[in-house]
C-alpha positions in Angstrom: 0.0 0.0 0.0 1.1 3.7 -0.7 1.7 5.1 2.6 2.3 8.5 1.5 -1.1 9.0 0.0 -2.0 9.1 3.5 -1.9 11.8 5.7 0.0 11.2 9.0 -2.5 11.3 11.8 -2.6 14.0 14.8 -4.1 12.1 17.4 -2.2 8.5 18.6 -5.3 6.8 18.8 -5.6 7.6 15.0 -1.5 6.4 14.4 -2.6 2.9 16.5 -5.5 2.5 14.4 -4.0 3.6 11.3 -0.5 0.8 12.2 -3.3 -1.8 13.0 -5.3 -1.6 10.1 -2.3 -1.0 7.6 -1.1 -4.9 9.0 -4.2 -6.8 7.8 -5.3 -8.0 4.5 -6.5 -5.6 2.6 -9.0 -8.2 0.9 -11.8 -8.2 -0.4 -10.8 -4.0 -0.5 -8.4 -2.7 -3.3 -5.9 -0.9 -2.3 -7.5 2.1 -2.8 -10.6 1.0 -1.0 -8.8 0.2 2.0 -7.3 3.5 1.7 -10.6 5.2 1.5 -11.8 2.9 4.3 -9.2 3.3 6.7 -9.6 7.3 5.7 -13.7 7.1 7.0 -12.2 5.2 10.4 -9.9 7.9 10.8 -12.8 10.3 11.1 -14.7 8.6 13.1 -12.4 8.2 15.3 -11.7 11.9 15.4 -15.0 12.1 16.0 -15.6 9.9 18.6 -12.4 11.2 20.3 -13.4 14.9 20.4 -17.2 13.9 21.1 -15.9 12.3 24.1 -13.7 15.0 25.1 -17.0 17.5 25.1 -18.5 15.2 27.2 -15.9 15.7 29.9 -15.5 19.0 29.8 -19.3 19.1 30.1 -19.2 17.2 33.0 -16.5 19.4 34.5 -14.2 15.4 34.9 -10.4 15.4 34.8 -10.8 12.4 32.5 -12.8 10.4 30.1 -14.1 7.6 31.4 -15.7 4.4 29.6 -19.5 6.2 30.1 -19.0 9.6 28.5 -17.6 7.3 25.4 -20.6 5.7 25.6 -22.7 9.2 25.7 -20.1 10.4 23.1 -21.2 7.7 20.4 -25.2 7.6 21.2 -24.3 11.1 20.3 -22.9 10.6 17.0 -25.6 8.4 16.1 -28.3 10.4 17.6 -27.0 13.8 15.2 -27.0 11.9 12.0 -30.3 10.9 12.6 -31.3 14.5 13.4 -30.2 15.6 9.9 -32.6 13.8 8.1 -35.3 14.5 10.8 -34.8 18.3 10.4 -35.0 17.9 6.8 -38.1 16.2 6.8 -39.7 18.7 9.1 -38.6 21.2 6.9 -39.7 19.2 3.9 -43.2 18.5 5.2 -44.0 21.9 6.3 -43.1 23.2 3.0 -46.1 21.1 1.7 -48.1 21.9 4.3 -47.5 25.1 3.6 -48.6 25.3 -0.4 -51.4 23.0 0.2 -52.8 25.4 3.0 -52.1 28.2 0.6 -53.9 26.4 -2.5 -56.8 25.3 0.3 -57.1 29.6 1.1 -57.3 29.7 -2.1 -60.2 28.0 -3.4 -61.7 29.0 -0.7 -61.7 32.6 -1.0 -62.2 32.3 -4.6 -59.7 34.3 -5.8 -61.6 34.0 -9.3 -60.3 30.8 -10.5 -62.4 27.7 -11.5 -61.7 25.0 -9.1 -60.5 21.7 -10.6 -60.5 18.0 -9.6 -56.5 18.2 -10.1 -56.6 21.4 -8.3 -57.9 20.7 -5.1 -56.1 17.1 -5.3 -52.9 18.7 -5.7 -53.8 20.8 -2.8 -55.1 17.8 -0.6 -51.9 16.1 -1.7 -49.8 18.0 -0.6 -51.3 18.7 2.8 -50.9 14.8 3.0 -47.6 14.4 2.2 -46.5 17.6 4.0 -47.9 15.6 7.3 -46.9 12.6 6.4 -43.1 13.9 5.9 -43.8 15.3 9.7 -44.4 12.4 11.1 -41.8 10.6 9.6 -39.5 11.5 12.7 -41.6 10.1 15.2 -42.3 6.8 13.5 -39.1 5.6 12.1 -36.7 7.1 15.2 -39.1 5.5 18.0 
C-alpha cells in the first residue's frame, strides 16, 4: 500500500489504528478502497475522540471515562439521525405550507375555476407535507 497517500495522523489513537489496520489483508478491498476505508475510520475516530472530550469537559471530569464514550457515540448516532429528521420537518411543512395556501385559495375564490386536479394537488400536498412530519416520530421511535 502507498503510505504517502495518506496523511499522517494527529491524534495517537488515529496512528494505532492507522498501524493496526495497515497490518491486515486488505481483501476483499483494493488498495485504494482500503485507503478510503481506513480514511472514514480515521474520522470517526476523530469524531468519537473529540465527542468524548465534550462530554468531559461538560461534566466538569479530569478524565474520560468508559460512560462519557458511551454518551459520546449515542451522540454521533443520535445527530446523523437529526439531519434527516430536520430535513423532513422542513420538507413536510413546505407542503403543508402550499397546500394550506392552494386550500385559502379555493376557498376565498380568488376568481379561478376550481378543478379535480386542483384541489387534489392541494389535498396532496397537505398529505404528504404531514406525512413527511411524522416521519420522525415513526421511524426514530
Amino acid at each position: 500500500m502507498n503510505k504517502q497517500v495518506l496523511s499522517p495522523p494527529m491524534n495517537p489513537i488515529l496512528s494505532a489504528a492507522r498501524t493496526m489496520l495497515l497490518k491486515i489483508d486488505p481483501s476483499p478491498f483494493s488498495t485504494k478502497a482500503l485507503e478510503t476505508f481506513i480514511l472514514h475510520v480515521e474520522q470517526y475516530i476523530d469524531d468519537l475522540v473529540l465527542e468524548s472530550v465534550w462530554t468531559m469537559q461538560r461534566h466538569h471530569a479530569e478524565q474520560v471515562t468508559p460512560s462519557y464514550v458511551e454518551m459520546a457515540g449515542k451522540h454521533l448516532i443520535a445527530r446523523r439521525r437529526n439531519r434527516v429528521q430536520v430535513l423532513m420537518e422542513r420538507l413536510g411543512g413546505g407542503l403543508v405550507g402550499a397546500g394550506g395556501t392552494m386550500l385559502l385559495q379555493m376557498w376565498l375564490g380568488d376568481g379561478k375555476d376550481v378543478t379535480f386536479d386542483y384541489a387534489f394537488t392541494c389535498i396532496a400536498l397537505i398529505v404528504c407535507g404531514m406525512l413527511a412530519i411524522g416521519f420522525k416520530r415513526s421511524s426514530m421511535d
